[in-house]
N, C-alpha and C positions, 0 to 999 in steps of 0.2 A: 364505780370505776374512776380512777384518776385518769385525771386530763395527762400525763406522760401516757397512761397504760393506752388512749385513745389513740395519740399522737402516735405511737408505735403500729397502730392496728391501722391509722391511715395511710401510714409510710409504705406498710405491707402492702397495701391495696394499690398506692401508685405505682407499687416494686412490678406488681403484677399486670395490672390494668394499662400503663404508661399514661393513661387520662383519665382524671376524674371530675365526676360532678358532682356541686353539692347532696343532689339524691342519691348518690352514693354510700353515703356518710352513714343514711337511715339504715342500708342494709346489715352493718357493722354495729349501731345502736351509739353513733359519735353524732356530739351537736355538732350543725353548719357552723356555727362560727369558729370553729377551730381551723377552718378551712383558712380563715383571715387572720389568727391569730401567728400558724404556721408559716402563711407567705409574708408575715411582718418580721417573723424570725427569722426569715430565708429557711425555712426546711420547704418550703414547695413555692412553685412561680404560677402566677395568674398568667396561663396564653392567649385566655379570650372569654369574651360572657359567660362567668358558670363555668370554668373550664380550669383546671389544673394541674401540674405535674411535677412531679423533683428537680429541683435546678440541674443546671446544666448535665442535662437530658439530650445525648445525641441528635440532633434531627434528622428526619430521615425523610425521602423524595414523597413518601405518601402521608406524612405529616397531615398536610394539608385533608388528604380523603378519611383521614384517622376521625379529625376533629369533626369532619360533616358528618358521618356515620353516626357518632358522639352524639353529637349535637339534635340531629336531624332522621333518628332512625325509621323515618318512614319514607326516608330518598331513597328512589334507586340508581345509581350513576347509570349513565346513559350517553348515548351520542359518544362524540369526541373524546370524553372521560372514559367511556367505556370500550373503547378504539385502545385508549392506553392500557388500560388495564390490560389489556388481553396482549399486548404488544402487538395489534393489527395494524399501528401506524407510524408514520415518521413525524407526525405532527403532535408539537406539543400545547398541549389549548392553556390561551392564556385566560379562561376560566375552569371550572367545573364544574360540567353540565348535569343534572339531577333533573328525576324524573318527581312528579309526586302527584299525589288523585285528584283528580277534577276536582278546582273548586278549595284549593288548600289554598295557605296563603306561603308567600317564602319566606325559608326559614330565617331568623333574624343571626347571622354570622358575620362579624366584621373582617375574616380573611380568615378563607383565601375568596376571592369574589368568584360569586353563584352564576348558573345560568341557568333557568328555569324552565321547562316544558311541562303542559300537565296531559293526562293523560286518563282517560275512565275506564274504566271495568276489567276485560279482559288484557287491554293493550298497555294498563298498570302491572297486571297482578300477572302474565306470563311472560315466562323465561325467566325470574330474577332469578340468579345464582347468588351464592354465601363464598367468599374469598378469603381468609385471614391476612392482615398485613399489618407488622407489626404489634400483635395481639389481639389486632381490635378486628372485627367481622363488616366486611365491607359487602353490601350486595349490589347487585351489578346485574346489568342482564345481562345474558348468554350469550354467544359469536350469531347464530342465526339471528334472534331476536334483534339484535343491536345492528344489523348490519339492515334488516328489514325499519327497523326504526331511521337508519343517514336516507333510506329514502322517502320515507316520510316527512323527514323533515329537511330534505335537501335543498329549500329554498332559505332553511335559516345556515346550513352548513357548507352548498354546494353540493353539486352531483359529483361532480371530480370525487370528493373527499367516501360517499357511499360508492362510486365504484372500484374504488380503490378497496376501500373495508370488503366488497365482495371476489373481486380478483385474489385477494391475499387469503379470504376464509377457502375458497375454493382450491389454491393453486397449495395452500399448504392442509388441505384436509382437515379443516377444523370445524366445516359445519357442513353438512350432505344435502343434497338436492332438496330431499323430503323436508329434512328441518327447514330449511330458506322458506321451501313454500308456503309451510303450516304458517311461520311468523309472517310473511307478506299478505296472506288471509286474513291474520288477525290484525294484519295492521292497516287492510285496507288499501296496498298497494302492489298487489297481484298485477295489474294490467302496466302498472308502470314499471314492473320489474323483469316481468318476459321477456321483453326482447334482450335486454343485458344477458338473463341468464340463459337464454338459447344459444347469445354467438359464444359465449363459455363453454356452452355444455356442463 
C-alpha cells in the first residue's frame, strides 16, 4: 500500500477518532512514522506525547478529559472532575482529578495537569459509568459513587464541596437514598455520612 493510500486511511481515522495515537496506526496496518512525516506536512498537529489530530481542530471544553481518557484509559475521573461532568457543581477545578488502582503510578500528561487518588478493589472498580464526549468514551463514576467519594476525600476537597455534591444529587433526584448508601459502604464512610443524610432525608 502506498504511503498516500496510508495517509488517507489516517486522515479517516482522525476524521473519526478526533485523537490519535501512534497504536492506532497498527490497527489500520500504517507505519508510526507517518505520523511525523504528516505533522511535518501539516496534514495533522502533535497536541501532546503520542497524541494527535487534524489541524485546526475545534477545541472543545472537554479537550482536556478527551486527551486523559486517550491517554490514560485506566483513569476513572472522580472527585471535582466528576462533580462537572455530571453538572453537580459551580466549581471549576483547576485540575482533573483521576481515579486509578492502588499502587499505579501517574500517568505521564503534560496538560491538562492531573490530580491523583488511588483507590483498591471494590472502591476502584464500582460505579464507573461510560459517557461519550466528543467521540471519545470518558468513564467516570456515577452521582452516588462520586458524591460518596468528596466525602472520602473531603479533607483534600472540603466538606463544603461533598455536601454540596450531596444537597444537589438529592434535591434534583439523581441519586436515591439506597444508591448514597451502598456507595458510602463501599467507600467506608457510612458513619460520616449519616448525619448529613438524615437532616436531608
Amino acid at each position: 500500500m502506498t504511503d498516500n493510500s496510508h495517509m488517507q486511511r489516517v486522515q479517516a481515522l482522525a476524521e473519526r477518532n478526533g485523537l490519535l495515537r501512534a497504536c492506532d496506526l497498527q490497527a489500520i496496518g500504517a507505519p508510526r512514522v507517518l505520523l511525523t512525516r504528516m505533522t511535518a506536512a501539516g496534514l495533522l498537529e502533535r497536541v501532546g506525547r503520542g497524541l494527535y489530530r487534524l489541524p485546526n481542530t475545534a477545541g472543545s471544553e472537554h479537550d482536556g478529559l478527551v486527551k486523559v481518557a486517550v491517554l490514560a484509559p485506566q483513569a476513572v475521573f472522580c472527585l471535582l472532575t466528576a462533580l462537572q461532568i455530571h453538572e453537580l457543581t459551580t466549581q471549576l477545578p483547576r485540575k482533573v482529578w483521576i481515579a486509578m488502582p492502588r499502587g499505579s503510578h501517574a500517568p505521564k500528561i503534560d496538560h491538562p495537569p492531573l490530580k491523583m487518588v488511588q483507590y483498591g478493589g471494590e472502591a476502584y472498580a464500582a460505579g464507573v459509568e461510560e459517557v461519550i464526549r466528543d467521540g471519545a468514551t470518558l468513564r467516570v463514576y456515577g452521582i452516588a459513587k462520586t458524591v460518596a467519594d468528596c466525602f472520602k476525600q473531603r479533607n483534600k476537597i472540603g466538606l463544603d464541596v461533598a455536601l454540596e455534591a450531596l444537597k444537589e444529587a438529592r434535591a434534583r433526584r439523581r441519586a436515591t437514598a439506597d444508591e448514597l448508601w451502598h456507595y458510602a459502604k463501599v467507600c467506608r464512610v457510612s458513619n460520616v455520612m449519616r448525619p448529613y443524610m438524615e437532616s436531608i432525608g
